[in-house]
RODO-2510 file (C-alpha; in nm, 4 decimals, decimal comma):
residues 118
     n   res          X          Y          Z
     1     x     0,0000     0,0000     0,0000
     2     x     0,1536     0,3625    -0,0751
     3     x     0,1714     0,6421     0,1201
     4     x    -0,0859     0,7955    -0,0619
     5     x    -0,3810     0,5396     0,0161
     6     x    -0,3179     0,5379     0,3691
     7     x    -0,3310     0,8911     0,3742
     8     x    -0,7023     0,8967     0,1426
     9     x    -0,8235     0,5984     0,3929
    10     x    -0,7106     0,8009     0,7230
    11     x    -0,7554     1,1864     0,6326
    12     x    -0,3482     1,2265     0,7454
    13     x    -0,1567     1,3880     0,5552
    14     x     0,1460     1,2417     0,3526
    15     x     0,3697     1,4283     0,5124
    16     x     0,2743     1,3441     0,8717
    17     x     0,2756     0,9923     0,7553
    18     x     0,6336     0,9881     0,6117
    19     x     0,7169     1,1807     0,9392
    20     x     0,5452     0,8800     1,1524
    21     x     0,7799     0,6661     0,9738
    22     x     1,1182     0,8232     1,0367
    23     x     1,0277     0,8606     1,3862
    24     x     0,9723     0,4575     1,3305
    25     x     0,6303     0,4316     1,4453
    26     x     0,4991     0,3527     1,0959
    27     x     0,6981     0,0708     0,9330
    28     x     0,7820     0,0346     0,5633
    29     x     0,9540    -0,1455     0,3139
    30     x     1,1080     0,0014    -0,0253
    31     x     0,9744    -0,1079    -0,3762
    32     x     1,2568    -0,1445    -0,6549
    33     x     1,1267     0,2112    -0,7900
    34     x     1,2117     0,3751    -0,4598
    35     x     0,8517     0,3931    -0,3446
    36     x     0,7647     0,3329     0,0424
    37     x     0,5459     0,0792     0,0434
    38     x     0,2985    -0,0128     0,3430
    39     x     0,1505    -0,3085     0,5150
    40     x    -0,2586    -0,2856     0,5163
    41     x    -0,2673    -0,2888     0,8793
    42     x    -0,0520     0,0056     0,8750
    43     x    -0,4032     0,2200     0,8370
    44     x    -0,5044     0,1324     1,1429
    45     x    -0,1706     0,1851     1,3280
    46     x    -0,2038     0,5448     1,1737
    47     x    -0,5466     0,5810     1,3295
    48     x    -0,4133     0,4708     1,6640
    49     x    -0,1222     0,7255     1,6552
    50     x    -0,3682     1,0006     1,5443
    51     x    -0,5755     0,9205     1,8130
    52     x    -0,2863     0,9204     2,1151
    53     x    -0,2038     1,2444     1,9635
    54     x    -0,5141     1,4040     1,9289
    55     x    -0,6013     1,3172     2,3091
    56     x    -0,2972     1,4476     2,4117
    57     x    -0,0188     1,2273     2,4092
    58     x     0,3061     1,3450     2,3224
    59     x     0,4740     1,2330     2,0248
    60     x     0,7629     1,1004     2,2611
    61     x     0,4687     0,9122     2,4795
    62     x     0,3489     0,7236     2,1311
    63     x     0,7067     0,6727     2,0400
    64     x     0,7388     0,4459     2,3894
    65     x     0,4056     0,2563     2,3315
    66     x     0,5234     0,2121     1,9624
    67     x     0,5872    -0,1553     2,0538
    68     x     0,2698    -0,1338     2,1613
    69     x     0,1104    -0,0509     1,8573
    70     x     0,3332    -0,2988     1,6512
    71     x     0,1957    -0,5933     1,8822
    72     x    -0,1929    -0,5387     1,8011
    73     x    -0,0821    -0,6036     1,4438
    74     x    -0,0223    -1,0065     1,5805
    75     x    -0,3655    -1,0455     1,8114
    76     x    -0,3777    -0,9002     2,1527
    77     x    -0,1219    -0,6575     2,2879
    78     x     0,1369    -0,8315     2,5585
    79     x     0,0634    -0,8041     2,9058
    80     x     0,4003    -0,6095     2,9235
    81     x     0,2007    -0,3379     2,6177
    82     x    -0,1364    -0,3791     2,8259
    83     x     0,0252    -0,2863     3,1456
    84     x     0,2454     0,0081     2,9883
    85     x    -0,0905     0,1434     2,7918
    86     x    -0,2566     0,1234     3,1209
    87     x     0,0163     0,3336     3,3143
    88     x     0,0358     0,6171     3,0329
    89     x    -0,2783     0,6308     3,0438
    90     x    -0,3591     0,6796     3,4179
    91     x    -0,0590     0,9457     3,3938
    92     x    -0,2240     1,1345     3,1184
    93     x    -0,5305     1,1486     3,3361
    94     x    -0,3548     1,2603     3,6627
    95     x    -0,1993     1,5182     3,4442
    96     x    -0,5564     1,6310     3,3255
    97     x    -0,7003     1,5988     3,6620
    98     x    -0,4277     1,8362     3,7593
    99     x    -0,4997     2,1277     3,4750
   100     x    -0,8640     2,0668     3,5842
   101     x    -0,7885     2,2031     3,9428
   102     x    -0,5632     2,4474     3,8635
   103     x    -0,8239     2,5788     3,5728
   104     x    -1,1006     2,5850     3,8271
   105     x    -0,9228     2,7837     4,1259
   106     x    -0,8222     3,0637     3,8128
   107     x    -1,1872     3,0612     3,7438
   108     x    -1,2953     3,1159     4,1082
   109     x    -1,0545     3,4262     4,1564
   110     x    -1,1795     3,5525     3,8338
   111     x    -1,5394     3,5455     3,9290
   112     x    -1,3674     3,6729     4,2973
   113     x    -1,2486     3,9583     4,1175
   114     x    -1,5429     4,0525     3,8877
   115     x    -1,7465     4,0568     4,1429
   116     x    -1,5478     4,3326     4,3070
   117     x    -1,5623     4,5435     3,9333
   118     x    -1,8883     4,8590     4,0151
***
């Protein structure tokens, strides 16, 4: 499959896709004419790095759970993957939990201080 495809069957760009693979999170092979040239199941490894990145994962936090991501191409993710997953994503939460508070008390002296506006 070419880079092209994946990027029609996905809605990601080319370039993010050729980026995904030089960060080594998208594997490829080379055709004789030079071409990249894609496994099918590499659409839905795109669609699970779009989604770790669009809910706020790092690109450094989906480079660690590439393994991960490579392992759900062969049946079930490893324990080891399961367990990793599982601990990124309790961080990400604690780290969301934590903008939460921190957005709320900025809210309350906000409102504290437009009450005191005539």
């Amino acid at each position: 499959m070419q880079v092209g495809e994946i990027s029609e069957r996905t809605g990601v760009s080319v370039r993010a896709i050729r980026y995904y693979e030089r960060a080594g999170l998208l594997p490829a092979t080379r055709r004789d004419n030079g071409y990249r040239d894609f496994d099918p199941s590499a659409v839905e490894r795109v669609r699970a790095i779009r989604d770790l990145l669009e809910t706020g994962f790092t690109l450094a936090d989906v480079t660690a759970l590439a393994p991960c991501l490579l392992d759900a191409d062969d049946g079930a993710p490893s324990a080891d993957c399961s367990g990793r997953t599982a601990r990124m994503y309790r961080e990400k939460l604690a780290k969301i939990d934590a903008q939460i508070r921190t957005l709320r008390q900025l809210r309350r002296r906000i409102e504290e201080r437009l009450t005191t506006i005539p």
